[in-house]
N, C-alpha and C positions, 0 to 999 in steps of 0.2 A: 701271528705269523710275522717271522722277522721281514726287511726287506732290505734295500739299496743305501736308503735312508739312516736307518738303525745301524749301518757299518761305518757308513760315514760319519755319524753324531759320535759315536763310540770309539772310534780309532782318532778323531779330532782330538778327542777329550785328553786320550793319552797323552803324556808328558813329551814335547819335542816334535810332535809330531806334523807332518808336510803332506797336503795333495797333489799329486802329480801325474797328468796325463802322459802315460807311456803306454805305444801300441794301439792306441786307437782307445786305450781304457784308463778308470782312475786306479792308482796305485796309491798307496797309502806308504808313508816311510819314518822310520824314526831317525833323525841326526843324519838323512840322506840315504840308511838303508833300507828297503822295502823288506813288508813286513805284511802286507795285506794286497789283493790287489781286488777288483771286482770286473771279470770277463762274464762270457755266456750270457750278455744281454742283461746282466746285473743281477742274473736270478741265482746265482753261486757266488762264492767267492773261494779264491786261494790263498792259503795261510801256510806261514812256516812249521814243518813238523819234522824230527828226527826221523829218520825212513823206518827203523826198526817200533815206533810208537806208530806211525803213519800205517804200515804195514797192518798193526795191531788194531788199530781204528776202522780201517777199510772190511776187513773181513768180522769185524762186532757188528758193523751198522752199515751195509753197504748202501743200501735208501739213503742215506746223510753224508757220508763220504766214500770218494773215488780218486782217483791218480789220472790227470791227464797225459794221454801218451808222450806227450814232449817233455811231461816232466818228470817221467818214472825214473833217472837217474839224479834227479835233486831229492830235495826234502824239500817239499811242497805237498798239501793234499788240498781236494775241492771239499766244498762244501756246501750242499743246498740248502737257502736259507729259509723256504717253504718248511722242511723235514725240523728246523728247530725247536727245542721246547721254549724259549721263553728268553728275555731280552738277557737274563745270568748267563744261559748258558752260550750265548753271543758273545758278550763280556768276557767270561772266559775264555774265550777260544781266543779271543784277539790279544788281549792280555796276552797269554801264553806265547802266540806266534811273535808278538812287542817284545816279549824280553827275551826272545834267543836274536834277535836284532839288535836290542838296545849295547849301546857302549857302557862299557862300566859306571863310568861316573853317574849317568841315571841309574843305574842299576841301582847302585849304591845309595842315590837318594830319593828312590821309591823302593825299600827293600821288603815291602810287603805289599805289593804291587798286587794286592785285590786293589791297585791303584785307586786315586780320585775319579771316578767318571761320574760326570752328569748322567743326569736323566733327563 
């Protein structure tokens, strides 16, 4: 079972990346843009997702992900990290929400951004 910890070790790792308490929670940011954050008492997290994939995500798996009502007009979706299969598919997910944040020039020099993370 993922938890609080595994988001934090894992979104560290990423390239550029900053902790920063906003809202009462920690947020996670690449180069200053948030990219991760962990609310709901640290047993979810929100990550960046195109609304039309987000969309596509909520209704395959809704047990694992949902749409906070404050944030149905962003690209944001939750995710419980109970409902995880395993520390990749974590990895992944942050990854992915990482690089619709990251600015080019990381982009550019992680361009196979199954990036470096530690374990």
């Amino acid at each position: 079972m993922q938890d609080a910890e595994d988001v934090r070790r894992i979104c560290l790792s990423l390239p550029d990346t900053t902790e920063k308490i906003a809202w009462s929670m920690p947020t996670f940011r690449v180069a200053g843009k948030m990219f991760a954050t962990l609310p709901e008492e640290e047993t979810s997290m929100a990550v960046r997702c195109p609304k039309a994939e987000r969309d596509e995500l909520v209704l395959a798996e809704p047990e694992k992900f949902w749409v906070a009502d404050h944030e149905a007009g962003s690209a944001w979706v939750r995710v419980r990290l109970a409902v995880l299969a395993d520390a990749d598919e974590l990895r992944d997910i942050l990854a992915d929400s990482w690089r619709q944040a990251a600015p080019t020039r990381l982009l550019e020099s992680y361009p196979d951004l199954g990036v470096p993370v530690a374990d």
